[in-house]
C-alpha positions as CSV (number, residue, x, y, z in Angstrom):
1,X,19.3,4.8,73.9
2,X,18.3,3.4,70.4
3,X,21.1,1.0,70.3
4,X,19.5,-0.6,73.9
5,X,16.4,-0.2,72.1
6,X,17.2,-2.3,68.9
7,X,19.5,-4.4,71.4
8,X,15.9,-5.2,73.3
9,X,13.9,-6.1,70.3
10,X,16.6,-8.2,69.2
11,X,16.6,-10.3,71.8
12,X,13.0,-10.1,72.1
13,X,12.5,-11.0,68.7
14,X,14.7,-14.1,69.2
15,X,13.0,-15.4,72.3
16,X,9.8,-15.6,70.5
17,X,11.8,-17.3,67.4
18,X,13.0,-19.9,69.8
19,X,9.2,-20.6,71.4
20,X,7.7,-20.6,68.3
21,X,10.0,-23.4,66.2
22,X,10.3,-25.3,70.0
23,X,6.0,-25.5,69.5
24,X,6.9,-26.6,65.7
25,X,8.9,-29.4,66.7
26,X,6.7,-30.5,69.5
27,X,3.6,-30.7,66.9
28,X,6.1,-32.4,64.4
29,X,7.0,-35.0,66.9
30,X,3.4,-35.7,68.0
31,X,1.9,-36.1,64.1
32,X,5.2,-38.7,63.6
33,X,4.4,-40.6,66.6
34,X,0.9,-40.7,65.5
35,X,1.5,-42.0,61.9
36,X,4.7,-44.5,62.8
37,X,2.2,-46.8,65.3
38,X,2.2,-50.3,64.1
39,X,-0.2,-51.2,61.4
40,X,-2.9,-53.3,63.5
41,X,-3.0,-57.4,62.1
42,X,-5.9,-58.4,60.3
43,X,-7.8,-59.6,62.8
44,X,-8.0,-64.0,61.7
45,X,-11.7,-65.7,62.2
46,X,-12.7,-68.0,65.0
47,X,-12.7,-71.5,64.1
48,X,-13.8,-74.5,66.1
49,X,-10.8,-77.3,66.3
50,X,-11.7,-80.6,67.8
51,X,-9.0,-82.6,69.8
52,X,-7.6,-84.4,72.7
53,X,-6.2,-82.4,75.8
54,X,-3.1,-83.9,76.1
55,X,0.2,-83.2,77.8
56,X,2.4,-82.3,75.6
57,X,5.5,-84.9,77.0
58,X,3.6,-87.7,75.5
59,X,2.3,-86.2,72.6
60,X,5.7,-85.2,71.5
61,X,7.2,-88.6,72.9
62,X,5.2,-91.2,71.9
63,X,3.1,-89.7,68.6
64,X,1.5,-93.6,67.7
65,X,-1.2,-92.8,70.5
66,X,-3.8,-90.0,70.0
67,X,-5.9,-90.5,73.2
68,X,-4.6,-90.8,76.5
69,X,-3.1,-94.1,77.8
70,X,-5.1,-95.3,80.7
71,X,-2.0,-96.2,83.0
72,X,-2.4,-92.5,85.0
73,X,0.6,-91.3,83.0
74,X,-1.4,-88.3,81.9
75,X,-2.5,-87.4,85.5
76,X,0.6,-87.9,86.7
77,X,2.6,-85.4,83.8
78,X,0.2,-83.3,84.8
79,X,0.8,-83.0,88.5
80,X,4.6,-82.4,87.8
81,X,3.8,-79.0,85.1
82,X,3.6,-80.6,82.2
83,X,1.9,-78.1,79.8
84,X,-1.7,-79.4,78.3
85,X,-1.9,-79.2,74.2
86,X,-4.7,-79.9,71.8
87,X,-3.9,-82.8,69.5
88,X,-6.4,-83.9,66.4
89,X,-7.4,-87.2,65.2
90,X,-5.2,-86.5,62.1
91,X,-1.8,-85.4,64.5
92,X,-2.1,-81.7,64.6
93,X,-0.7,-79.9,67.6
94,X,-2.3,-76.7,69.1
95,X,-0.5,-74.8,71.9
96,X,-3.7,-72.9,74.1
97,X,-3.2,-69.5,74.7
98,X,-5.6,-66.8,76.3
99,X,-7.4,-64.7,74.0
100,X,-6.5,-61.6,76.5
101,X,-3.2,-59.5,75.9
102,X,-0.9,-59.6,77.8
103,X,-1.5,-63.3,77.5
104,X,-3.1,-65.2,80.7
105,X,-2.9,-68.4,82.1
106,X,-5.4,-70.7,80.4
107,X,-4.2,-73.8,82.5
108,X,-6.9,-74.0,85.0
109,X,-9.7,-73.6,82.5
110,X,-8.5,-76.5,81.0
111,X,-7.7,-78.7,83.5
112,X,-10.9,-80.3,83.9
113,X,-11.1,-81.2,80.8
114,X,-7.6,-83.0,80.8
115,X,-7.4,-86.1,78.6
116,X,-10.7,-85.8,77.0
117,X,-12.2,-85.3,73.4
118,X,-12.9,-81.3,73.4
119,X,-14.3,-78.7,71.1
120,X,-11.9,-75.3,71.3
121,X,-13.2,-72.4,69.5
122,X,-11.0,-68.8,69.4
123,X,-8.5,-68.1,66.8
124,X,-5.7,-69.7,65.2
125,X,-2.3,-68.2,65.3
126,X,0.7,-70.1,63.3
127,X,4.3,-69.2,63.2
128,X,7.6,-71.2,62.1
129,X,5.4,-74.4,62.0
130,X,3.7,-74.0,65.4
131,X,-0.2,-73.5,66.1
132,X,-1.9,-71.9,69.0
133,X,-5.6,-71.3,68.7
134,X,-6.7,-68.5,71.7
135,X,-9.2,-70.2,74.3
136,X,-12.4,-68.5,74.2
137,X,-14.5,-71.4,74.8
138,X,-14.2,-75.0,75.2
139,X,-16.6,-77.8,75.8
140,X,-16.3,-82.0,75.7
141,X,-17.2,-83.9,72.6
142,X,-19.0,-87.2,72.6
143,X,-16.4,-90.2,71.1
C-alpha cells in the first residue's frame, strides 16, 4: 500500500513536471518571437521630384529625347502595357510605386497625366541603381 502510494506521487509529481517546463517553453518561444521581428526601416522623407510621365520603352530606347515625341508613339506604347516612368530634365529615371503595402496598382492614377510635365511627391526608395518614389500625390507642372 505505500509502495502504490509513492508509485502515485511519482507519477503525479512528473505530470506536473511535464505541464510546468511545456508552459516554460511556450513563454520562451513567445518572448523569442517577440524580440527576433525585423527591425522596422527608418522611415525616408517625402520629396517632391519633377518630371515627364513617360513610357518607359522610349525612355530606355531612345534617351536624346526628354519629352514626348508628338508622332502618337507614346499613346500608342501605352495602349499595348507599356509601363509609365518619371524621367527629369537632367535623365533620372523613377519607377512609381504605391505608397500602400502590399504594393497597388498606381497605373490608372497616372494615366491622365501621361506624357506631361508633373510634380510627384511620396518617398524615394533606391536599390542596385534603380529609383522608385511612392505616389502619394501628383499634379501637372507648367513648361
Amino acid at each position: 500500500m505505500v509502495v502504490c502510494r509513492v508509485q502515485r506521487l511519482g507519477f503525479l509529481f512528473k505530470e506536473a513536471l511535464v505541464k510546468v517546463l511545456g508552459r516554460i517553453v511556450i513563454v520562451l518561444a513567445a518572448a523569442g518571437m517577440m524580440f527576433s521581428e525585423e527591425p522596422k526601416q527608418k522611415e525616408v522623407p517625402a520629396v517632391s521630384v519633377v518630371g515627364y510621365l513617360r513610357d518607359s520603352g522610349c525612355v530606355h530606347r531612345y534617351p536624346q529625347f526628354v519629352k514626348p515625341a508628338p508622332n502618337g508613339c507614346l499613346e500608342a506604347c501605352l495602349r499595348a502595357g507599356s509601363p509609365l516612368v518619371l524621367l527629369t530634365k537632367d535623365g533620372h529615371i523613377y519607377h512609381p510605386i504605391s505608397a500602400d503595402i502590399p504594393d497597388t496598382d498606381v497605373r490608372a492614377k497616372m494615366m491622365p497625366f501621361a506624357g506631361k510635365l508633373v510634380k510627384v511627391t511620396g518617398h524615394v526608395y533606391e536599390r542596385g541603381g534603380s529609383k522608385a518614389i511612392a505616389l502619394e500625390q501628383i499634379e501637372e507642372q507648367k513648361e
